[in-house]
C-alpha positions in Angstrom: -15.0 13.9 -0.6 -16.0 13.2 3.1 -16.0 15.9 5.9 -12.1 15.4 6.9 -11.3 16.0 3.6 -13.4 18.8 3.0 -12.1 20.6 6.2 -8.5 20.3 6.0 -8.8 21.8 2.0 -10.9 24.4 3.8 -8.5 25.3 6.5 -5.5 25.3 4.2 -7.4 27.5 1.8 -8.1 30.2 5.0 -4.7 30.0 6.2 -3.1 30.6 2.8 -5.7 33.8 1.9 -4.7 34.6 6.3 -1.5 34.6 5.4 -1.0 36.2 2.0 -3.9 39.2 3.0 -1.1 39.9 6.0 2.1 39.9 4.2 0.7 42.5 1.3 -0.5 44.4 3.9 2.9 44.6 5.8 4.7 45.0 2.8 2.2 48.3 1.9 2.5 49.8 5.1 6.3 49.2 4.8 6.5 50.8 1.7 4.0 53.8 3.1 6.6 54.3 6.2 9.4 54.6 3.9 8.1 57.2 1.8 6.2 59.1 5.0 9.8 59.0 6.4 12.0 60.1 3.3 9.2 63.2 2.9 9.8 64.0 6.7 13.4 63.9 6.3 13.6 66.6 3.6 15.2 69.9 5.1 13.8 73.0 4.2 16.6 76.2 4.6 15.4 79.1 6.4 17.3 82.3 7.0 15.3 83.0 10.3 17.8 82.5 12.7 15.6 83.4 15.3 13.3 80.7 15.6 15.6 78.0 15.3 17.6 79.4 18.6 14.5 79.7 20.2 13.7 76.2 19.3 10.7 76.4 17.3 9.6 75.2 13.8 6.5 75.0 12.9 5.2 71.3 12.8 3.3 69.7 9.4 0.0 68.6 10.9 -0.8 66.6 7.9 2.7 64.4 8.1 2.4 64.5 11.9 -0.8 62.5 11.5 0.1 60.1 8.7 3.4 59.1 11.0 1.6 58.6 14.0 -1.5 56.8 11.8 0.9 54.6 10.4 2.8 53.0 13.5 -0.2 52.6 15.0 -1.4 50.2 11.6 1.8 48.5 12.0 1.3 47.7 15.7 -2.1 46.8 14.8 -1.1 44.6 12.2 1.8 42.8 14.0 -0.3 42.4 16.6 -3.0 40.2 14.9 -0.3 38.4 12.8 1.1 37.3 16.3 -2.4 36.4 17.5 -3.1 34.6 14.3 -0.2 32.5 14.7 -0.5 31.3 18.0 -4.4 31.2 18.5 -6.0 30.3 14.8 -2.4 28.5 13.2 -1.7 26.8 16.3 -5.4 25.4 17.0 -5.1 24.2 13.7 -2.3 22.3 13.9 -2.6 20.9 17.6 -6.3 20.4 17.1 -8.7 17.2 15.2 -10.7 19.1 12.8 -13.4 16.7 13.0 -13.6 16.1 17.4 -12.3 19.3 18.3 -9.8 16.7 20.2 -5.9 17.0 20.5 -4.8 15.4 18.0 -0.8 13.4 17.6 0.5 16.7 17.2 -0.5 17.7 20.5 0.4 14.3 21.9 3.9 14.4 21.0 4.0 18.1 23.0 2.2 16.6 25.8 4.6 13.8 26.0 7.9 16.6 25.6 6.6 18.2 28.5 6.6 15.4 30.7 9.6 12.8 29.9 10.7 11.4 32.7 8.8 12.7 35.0 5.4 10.3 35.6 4.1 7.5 34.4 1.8 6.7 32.6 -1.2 4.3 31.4 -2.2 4.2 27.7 -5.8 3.3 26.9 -5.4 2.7 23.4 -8.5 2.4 22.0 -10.3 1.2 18.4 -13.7 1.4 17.5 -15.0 -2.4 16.4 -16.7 -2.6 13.0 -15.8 0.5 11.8 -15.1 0.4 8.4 -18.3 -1.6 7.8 -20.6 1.5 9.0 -18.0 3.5 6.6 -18.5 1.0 3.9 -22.6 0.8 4.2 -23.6 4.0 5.5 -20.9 6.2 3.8 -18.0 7.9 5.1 -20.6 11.3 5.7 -22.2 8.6 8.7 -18.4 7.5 10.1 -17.7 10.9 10.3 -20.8 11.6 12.3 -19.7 9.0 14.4 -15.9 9.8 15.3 -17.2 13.5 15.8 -20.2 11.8 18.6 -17.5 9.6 19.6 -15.2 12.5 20.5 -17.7 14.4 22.1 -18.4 11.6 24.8 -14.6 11.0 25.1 -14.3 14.1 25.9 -16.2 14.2 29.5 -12.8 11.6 30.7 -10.6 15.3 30.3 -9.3 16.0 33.5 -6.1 17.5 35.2 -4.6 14.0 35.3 -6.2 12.6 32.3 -5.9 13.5 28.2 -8.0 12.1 25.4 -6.2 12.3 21.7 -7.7 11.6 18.2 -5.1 10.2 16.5 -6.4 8.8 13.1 -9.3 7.0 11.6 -11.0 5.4 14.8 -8.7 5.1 16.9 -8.3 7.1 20.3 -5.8 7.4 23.0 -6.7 8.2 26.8 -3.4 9.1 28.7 -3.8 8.8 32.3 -1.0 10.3 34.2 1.0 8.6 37.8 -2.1 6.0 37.3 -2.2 2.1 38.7 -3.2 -0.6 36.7 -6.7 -1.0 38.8 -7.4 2.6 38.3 -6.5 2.3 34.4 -9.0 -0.9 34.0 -11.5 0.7 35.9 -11.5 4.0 33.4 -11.7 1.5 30.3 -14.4 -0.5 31.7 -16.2 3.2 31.7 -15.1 4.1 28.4 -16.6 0.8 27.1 -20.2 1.4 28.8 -20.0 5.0 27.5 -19.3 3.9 23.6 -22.0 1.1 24.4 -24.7 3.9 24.3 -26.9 4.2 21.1 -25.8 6.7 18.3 -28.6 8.4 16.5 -27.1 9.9 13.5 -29.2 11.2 10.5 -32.2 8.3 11.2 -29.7 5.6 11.4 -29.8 4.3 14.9 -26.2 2.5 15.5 -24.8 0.6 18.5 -20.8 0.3 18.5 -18.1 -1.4 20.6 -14.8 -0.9 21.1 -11.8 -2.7 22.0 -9.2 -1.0 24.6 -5.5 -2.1 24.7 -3.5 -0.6 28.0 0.1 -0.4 28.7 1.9 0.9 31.7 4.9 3.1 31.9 7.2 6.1 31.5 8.5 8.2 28.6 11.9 7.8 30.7 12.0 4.1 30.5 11.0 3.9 27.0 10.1 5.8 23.8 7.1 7.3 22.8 6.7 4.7 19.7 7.2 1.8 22.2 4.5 2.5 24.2 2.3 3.2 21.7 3.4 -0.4 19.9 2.7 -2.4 23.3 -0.8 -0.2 23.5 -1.8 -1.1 20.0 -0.4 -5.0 20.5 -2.8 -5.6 23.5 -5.9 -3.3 21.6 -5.7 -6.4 18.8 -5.1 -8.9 21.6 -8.8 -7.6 22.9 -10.3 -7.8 19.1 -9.2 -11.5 19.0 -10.5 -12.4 21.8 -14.0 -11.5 20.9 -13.8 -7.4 21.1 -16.3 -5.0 23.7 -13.1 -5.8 26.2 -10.1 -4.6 27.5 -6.9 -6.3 27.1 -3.4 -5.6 29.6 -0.4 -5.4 27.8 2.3 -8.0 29.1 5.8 -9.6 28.4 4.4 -12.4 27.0 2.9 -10.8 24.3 6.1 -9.0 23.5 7.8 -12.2 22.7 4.9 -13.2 20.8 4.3 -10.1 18.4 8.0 -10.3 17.9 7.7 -13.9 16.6 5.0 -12.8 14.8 6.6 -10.0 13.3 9.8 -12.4 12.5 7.4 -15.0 10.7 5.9 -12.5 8.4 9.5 -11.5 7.3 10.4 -15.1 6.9 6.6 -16.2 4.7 8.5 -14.0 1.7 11.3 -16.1 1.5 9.7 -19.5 2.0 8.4 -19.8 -1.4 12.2 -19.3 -3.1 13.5 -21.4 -0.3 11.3 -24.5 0.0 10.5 -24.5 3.5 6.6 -25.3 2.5 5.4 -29.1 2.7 2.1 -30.7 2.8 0.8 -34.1 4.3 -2.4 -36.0 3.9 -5.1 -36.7 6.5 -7.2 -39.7 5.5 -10.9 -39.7 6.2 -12.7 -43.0 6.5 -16.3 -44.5 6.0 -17.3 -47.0 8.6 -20.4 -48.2 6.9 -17.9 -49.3 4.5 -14.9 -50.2 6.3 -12.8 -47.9 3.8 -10.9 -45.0 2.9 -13.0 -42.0 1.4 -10.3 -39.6 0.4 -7.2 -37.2 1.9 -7.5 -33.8 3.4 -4.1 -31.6 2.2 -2.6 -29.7 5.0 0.3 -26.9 4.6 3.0 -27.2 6.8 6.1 -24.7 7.1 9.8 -26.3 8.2 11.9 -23.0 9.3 15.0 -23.1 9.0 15.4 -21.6 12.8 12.5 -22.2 14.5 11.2 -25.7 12.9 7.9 -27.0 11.9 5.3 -23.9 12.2 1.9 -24.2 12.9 -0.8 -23.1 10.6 -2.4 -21.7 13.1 0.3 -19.1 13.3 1.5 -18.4 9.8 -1.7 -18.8 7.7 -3.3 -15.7 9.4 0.1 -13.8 8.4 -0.5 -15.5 4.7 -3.8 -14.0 4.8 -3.3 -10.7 5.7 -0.7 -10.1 3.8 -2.1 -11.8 0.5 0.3 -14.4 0.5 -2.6 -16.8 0.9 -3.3 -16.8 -3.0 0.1 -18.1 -4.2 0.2 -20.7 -1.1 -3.4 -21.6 -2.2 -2.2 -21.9 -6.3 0.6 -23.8 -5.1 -0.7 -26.3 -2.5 -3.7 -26.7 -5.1 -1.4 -27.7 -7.8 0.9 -30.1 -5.8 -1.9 -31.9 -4.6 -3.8 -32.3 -7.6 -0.3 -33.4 -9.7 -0.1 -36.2 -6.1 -3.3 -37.3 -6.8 -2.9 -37.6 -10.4 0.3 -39.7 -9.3 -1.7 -41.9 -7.3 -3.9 -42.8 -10.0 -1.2 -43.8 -11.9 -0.5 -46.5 -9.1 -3.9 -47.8 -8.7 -4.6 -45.4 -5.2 -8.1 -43.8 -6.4 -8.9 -41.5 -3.8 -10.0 -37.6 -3.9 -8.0 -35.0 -1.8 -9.1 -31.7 -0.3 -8.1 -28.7 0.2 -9.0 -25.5 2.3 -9.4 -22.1 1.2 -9.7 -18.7 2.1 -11.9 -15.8 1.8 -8.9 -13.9 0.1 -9.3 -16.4 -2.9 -13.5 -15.4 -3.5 -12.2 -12.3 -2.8 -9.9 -11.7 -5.4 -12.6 -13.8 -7.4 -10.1 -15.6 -8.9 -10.1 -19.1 -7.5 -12.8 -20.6 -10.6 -10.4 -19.3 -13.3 -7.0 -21.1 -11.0 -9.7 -24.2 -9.9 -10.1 -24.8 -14.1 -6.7 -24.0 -15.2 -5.1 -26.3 -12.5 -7.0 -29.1 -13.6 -6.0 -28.4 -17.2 -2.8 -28.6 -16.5 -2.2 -31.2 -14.7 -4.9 -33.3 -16.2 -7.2 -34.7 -13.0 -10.8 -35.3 -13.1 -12.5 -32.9 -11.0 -14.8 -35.5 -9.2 -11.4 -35.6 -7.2 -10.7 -32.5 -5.8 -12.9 -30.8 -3.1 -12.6 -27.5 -1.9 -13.4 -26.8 2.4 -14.8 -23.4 3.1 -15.4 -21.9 6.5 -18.7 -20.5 7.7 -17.7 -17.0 8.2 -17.0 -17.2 4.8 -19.8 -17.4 3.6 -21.3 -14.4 5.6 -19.0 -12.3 3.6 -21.0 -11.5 0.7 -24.2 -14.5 0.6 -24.8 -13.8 -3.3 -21.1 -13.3 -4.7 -20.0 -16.6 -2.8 -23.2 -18.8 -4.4 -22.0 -17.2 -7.6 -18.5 -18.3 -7.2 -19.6 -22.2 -5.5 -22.0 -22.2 -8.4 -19.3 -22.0 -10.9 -17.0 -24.3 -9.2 -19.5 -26.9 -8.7 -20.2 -26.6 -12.4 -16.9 -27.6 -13.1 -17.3 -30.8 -11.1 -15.5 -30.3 -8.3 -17.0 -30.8 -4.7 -17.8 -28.3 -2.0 -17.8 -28.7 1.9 -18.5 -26.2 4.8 -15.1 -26.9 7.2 -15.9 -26.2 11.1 -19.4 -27.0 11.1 -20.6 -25.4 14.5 -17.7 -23.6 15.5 -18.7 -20.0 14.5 -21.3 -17.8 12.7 -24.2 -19.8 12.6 -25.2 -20.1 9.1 -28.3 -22.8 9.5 -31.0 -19.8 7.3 -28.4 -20.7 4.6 -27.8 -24.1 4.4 -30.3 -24.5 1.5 -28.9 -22.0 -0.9 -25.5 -22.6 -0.3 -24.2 -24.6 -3.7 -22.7 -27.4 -1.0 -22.3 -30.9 -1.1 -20.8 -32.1 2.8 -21.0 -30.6 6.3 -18.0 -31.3 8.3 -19.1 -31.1 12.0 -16.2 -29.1 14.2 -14.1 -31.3 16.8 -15.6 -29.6 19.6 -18.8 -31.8 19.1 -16.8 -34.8 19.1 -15.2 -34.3 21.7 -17.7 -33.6 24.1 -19.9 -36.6 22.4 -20.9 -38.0 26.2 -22.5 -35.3 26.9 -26.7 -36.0 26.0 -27.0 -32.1 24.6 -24.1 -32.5 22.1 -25.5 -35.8 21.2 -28.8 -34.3 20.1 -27.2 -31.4 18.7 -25.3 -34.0 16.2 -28.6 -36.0 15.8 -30.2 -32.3 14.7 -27.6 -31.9 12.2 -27.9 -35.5 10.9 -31.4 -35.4 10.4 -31.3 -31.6 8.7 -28.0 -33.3 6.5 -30.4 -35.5 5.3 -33.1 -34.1 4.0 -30.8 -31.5 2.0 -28.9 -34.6 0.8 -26.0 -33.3 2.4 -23.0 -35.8 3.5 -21.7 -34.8 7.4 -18.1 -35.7 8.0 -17.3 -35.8 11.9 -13.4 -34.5 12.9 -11.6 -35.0 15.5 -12.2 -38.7 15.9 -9.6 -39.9 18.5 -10.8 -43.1 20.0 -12.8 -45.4 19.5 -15.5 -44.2 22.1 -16.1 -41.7 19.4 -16.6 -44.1 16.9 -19.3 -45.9 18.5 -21.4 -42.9 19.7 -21.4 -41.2 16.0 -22.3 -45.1 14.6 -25.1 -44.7 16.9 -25.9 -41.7 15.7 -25.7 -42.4 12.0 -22.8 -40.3 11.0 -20.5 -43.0 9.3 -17.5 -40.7 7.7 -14.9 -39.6 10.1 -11.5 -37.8 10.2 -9.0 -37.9 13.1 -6.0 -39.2 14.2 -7.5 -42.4 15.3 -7.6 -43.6 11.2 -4.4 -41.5 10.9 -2.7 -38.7 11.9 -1.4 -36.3 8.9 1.7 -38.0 6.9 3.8 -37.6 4.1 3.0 -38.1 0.2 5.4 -41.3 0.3 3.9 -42.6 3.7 0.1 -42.9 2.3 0.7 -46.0 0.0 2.5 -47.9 3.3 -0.5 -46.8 5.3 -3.5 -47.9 2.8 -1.5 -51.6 2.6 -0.9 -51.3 6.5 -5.0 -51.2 6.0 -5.6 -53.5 3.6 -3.7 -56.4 5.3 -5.7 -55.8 8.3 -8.8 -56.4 6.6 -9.7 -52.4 6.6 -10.1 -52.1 9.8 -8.5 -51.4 13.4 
């Protein structure tokens, strides 16, 4: 159980012993004024007529004192009853047990007392990398961290300014009637504040965060909608490379709307058959010929038309939905190719896949039953992987390649270039092709890409790896890589990505001109 935990059960404990401790004590100096008063209202009868004209009986000293004691226990306990309630039960419930920061209970207050009145700027902010200090130092250490965290936020408290906890990592600084240069200014501060080494139980940490900021009033829109555009432009900063600041703006709106309307719509496609896939051809130019198809997903909605991958496959992913699109393209495409075969059109097809699938640890067993099934070799399939991929977890993915590669089937490394480097592991990763990322070709006249490519060549060769180049668009790009050595391609100069039924048209369209353009 980490601290949170431990302090909440701790607090509910206290308040439920606070509160049962006062009500048997009210209740026993109820029951004590009750009897007290029933004894003083007994009458005694006395025949001295005397005393009562003169108006005087003689007073009980002992019940005079046990009255008086008692109303004063009552005030007393009232009185700390009151002050328990709104000091200790309201400090609970309007406080972060962990920061000592207002947490959403307090925000929601804050925001009642001031509707329509000012406006605001939201500094939404989320610590970067997070869960991996929770998930390699322990929860004991992220705790540690949100409570130093909330300590240093706290020094940006000022008449027009509030900091809130309100869950996990994530912090929101409300400036009040503040411009957009002042709010950018405080979250460039905020970032060089949460910059600062963290020294926490011998473990020496340096964190980042990412700030999203949106302008307005409670007047002109609800609580929930300013904290949705906050949060939209907080992931807008993570995507673009986190340690930054990102302004919320229309154009996002429209865009996490569509986003929002594509991950309602990726249920449906399945039962609907709005999925398709086409086939990118990769070519050998030592050779002159074709050296196999790269499958690509495509998405025709209904509404909106053909959607990019770029836009629905990191929905799929998050959402999981990128197993059963990976099962299903995987089986289409090997049932095509078996197809192909059957017509005399002998060439492998690849596919990409996600981290979700090594993962899950489940894409060996659906690699091996998909091949069953449909009854292809498995010299002709080949699975792409990413680099970041691989920095995931090094041993469980060379577990998992190992196991697919045992099976037959071929493994490249997709992007080559374009992110985490991953050269230290190049010669334990169970691989058999690099495919160099478009943004070398592209910038191929340039003499530092060139000897960047001739780098990756040489290293390619003594690890007897093959290096396919994408992006090839012209035939300027042919002739530098030919230079260069690298002889398989992929671009839309060989072919741009076509349909199942267009692929035998376009290897005769090849054929007749003697394999070549």
């Amino acid at each position: 159980m980490n601290i949170t935990s431990k302090i909440s059960v701790a607090s509910k404990k206290t308040k439920f012993f606070w509160l049962l401790a006062g009500s048997l004590g009210m209740g026993s100096l109820i029951v004590t004024l009750h009897d007290t008063g029933m004894k003083a209202a007994l009458f005694i009868i006395d025949h001295d007529v005397s005393r009562l004209a003169d108006g005087f009986y003689p007073v009980n000293p002992f019940l005079f004192c046990c009255v008086t004691l008692t109303l004063f226990i009552i005030l007393f306990v009232s009185w700390g009853v009151m002050f328990f309630d709104r000091h200790v039960l309201e400090k609970m419930a309007y406080t972060d047990t962990i920061t000592g920061l207002p947490n959403r209970n307090e925000m929601k207050r804050f925001f009642d007392k001031h509707v329509g009145k000012e406006n605001f700027a939201f500094l939404f902010l989320d610590l970067d990398q997070f869960k991996a200090i929770n998930d390699t130092l322990g929860h004991h250490i992220g705790d540690l961290l949100v409570q130093t965290m909330g300590s240093r936020l706290s020094s940006f408290i000022t008449d027009k300014q509030r900091v809130f906890r309100i869950g996990g990592d994530e912090f929101l600084i409300i400036a009040i009637d503040a411009l957009q240069d002042t709010a950018e200014q405080r979250a460039n501060q905020v970032l060089q504040k949460i910059k600062e080494p963290y020294f926490l139980e011998g473990n020496e940490l340096y964190i980042t965060g990412s700030i999203g900021i949106s302008m307005g009033s409670i007047h002109d829109s609800d609580l929930s909608v300013l904290l949705r555009t906050a949060d939209t432009a907080m992931y807008r900063a993570k995507s673009l490379g986190k340690n930054q600041y990102y302004v919320y703006n229309e154009e996002m709106g429209i865009q996490a709307i569509r986003r929002m309307e594509l991950e309602k719509d990726l249920h449906k496609a399945f039962e609907q058959n709005e999925f398709f896939i086409v086939y990118q051809p990769k070519w050998n130019v030592a050779t002159n010929s074709p050296i196999g198809f790269e499958a690509l997903m495509r998405w025709q909605h209904p509404r909106l038309g053909i959607v990019s991958p770029a836009e629905f496959i990191p929905i799929a992913e998050e959402t999981g939905l990128i197993i059963p699109m990976t099962r299903w393209i995987l089986e289409k495409t090997c049932l095509q190719c078996v197809q192909w075969k059957k017509r005399g059109i002998c060439q492998p097809v690849s596919i990409n896949v996600s981290i979700r699938l090594f993962k899950s640890d489940t894409l060996n067993e659906m690699v091996y039953n998909i091949l069953s099934k449909v009854g292809l070799e498995p010299d002709f399939l080949e699975l792409e992987i990413t680099e970041a991929m691989v920095l995931h977890d090094v041993n469980d993915i060379i577990r998992q390649l190992q196991s697919i590669r045992a099976l037959g089937v071929r493994v490249s490394l997709d992007d080559f270039g374009s992110g985490y480097s991953s050269l230290g592991l190049l010669d334990r990763i169970p691989i058999d092709a690099l495919k160099l990322d478009r943004l070398f070709t592209h910038d191929l006249h340039t003499p530092s890409k060139r000897a960047i490519i001739n780098a990756v060549l040489r290293m390619a060769e003594s690890l007897q790896l093959d290096v396919i180049a994408e992006g090839v668009e012209n035939y300027e790009h042919i002739e530098y890589l030919r230079e260069l050595g690298c002889h398989r391609m992929q671009g839309n100069y060989y072919g741009k990505p076509m349909m199942e039924d267009e692929v035998e048209g376009w290897l005769q369209l090849m054929e007749s001109k003697g394999h070549a353009f």
